[in-house]
C-alpha positions, 0 to 999 in steps of 0.5 A: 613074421620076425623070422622070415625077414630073418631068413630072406635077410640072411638069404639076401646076404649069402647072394650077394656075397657070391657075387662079390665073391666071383667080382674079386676073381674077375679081372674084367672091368665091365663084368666086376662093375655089373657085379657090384651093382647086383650085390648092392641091389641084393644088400639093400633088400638084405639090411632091410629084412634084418631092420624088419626083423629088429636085427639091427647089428646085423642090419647095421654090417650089411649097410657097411658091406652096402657102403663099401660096394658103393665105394668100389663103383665110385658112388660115394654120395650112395657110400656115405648114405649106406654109412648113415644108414648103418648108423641109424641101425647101431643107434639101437645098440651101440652108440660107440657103433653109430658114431663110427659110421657116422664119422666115415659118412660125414669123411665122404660127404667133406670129400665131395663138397656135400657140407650140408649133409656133412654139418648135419651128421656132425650134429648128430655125432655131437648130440650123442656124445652129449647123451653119453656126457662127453662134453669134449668131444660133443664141443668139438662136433657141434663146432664142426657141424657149424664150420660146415653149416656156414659153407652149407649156406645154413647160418640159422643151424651154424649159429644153433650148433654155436650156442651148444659150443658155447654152452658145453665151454662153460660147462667145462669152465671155459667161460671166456671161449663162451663169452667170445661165441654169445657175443659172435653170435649176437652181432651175426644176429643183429643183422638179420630180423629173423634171428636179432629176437634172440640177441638178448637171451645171447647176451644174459648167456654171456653176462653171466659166463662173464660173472662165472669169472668172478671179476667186477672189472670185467663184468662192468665193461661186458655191460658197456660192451653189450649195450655198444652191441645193442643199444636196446639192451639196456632197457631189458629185464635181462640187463637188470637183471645182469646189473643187479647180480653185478651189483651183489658180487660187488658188495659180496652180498650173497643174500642180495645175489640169491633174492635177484635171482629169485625174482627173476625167476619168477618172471622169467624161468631160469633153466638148468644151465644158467642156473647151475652157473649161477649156483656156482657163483652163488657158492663162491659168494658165500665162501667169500662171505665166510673167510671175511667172517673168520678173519672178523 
């Protein structure tokens, strides 16, 4: 069955560009349109026989010549479509493929005021980048992607794609951009009783970037600043939990760090990322610890 679509695709193909063939020959306007229409009807069935038979590199370039006929009758939302379309093709090959395509399409929906569609493709972008570990890059689409949220009328996806902004700054030791979006975040959240159960974990995220940065000072105000935020927060685990870090930083007590860690955890599992984080102040504890013992 695998090679029949193979066929009809290919088939499809071969029409479709006999009749863009004879449109670019054509000078006239009425005759060039009916035949882009055709060549994208004969396309469309062309990419989907290649995605029946699992050619997807294949599928994928027809999507683009579909995309492209599109633009020729000035259908762009169609174009941007036939781009996402090409895209989702390319994922099974090539994710360098995939994000062109879906780069082109979200072009297409910023230029028709489609911002939904164009945050959510950005999104996309955003989430393969950080498959492929590239945080940068993956940080800048999931900012766009909730720049466009906002204009889209979509504040619970803009503030999601804010957390994964702020989450890959601190990854790339960006703490005080980081800090800056938990507490944005936090004080959109506050105003809304569907979001504002979120605050706290919003304000642990950014107590403990603050402590990343190593200043007491600092750390002691961010405390002060989250309760002005919340009033309720000092009442949370979480914000002992804050404090007593704080504390141990303070008296550059590294096992005192380690045992309030600990007992967190067990109450409330740390995940990967606040736990990296907290092993990279941990680490910088304990280095303190030793160059105070080699100077005693």
């Amino acid at each position: 069955m695998e090679g029949d679509h193979e066929g009809r695709g290919q088939k499809l193909l071969k029409k479709a560009e006999k009749k863009l063939l004879f449109t670019n020959c054509s000078c006239v306007p009425s005759f060039a349109n009916s035949n882009y229409e055709d060549a994208a009807q004969l396309l469309h069935k062309s990419a989907n026989s290649f995605k029946l038979a699992k050619s997807w590199d294949k599928a994928g370039s027809v999507f683009i010549k579909l995309s492209k006929c599109h633009m020729k009758l000035d259908s762009k939302y169609e174009a941007a479509n036939a781009y996402v379309d090409a895209a989702h093709c390319y994922k099974k090959t090539s994710t360098k493929g995939a994000i062109s395509c879906l780069k082109r399409a979200v072009t297409i929906f910023t230029e028709i005021g489609r911002h939904y569609n164009a945050a959510k493709f950005c999104k996309e972008i955003g989430e393969l980048y950080e498959l492929n570990q590239d945080l940068e890059n993956a940080k800048t689409y999931f900012e766009r992607a909730a720049e466009y949220f906002e204009l889209g009328d979509g504040p619970t996806l803009a503030i999601q794609c804010k957390q994964k902004v702020a989450q890959f700054s601190a990854q790339l030791q960006e703490y005080q951009k980081a800090i800056k979006i938990y507490e944005d975040i936090s004080k959109q959240s506050l105003d809304n009783n569907l979001l504002k159960y979120g605050v706290r974990g919003y304000l642990l995220n950014s107590g403990i970037c603050q402590l990343c940065q190593e200043d007491i000072v600092a750390i002691s105000n961010s405390l002060e600043h989250y309760q002005d935020l919340d009033p309720t927060f000092s009442k949370t685990h979480e914000y002992r939990f804050l404090a007593d870090l704080a504390a141990s930083i303070e008296e550059e007590d590294a096992a005192k760090f380690t045992r309030v860690v600990d007992e967190f955890n067990k109450m409330t599992p740390l995940d990967s990322w606040k736990s990296t984080l907290l092993m990279k102040v941990k680490d910088a504890l304990k280095a303190k610890e030793m160059e105070e013992d080699d100077l005693t």
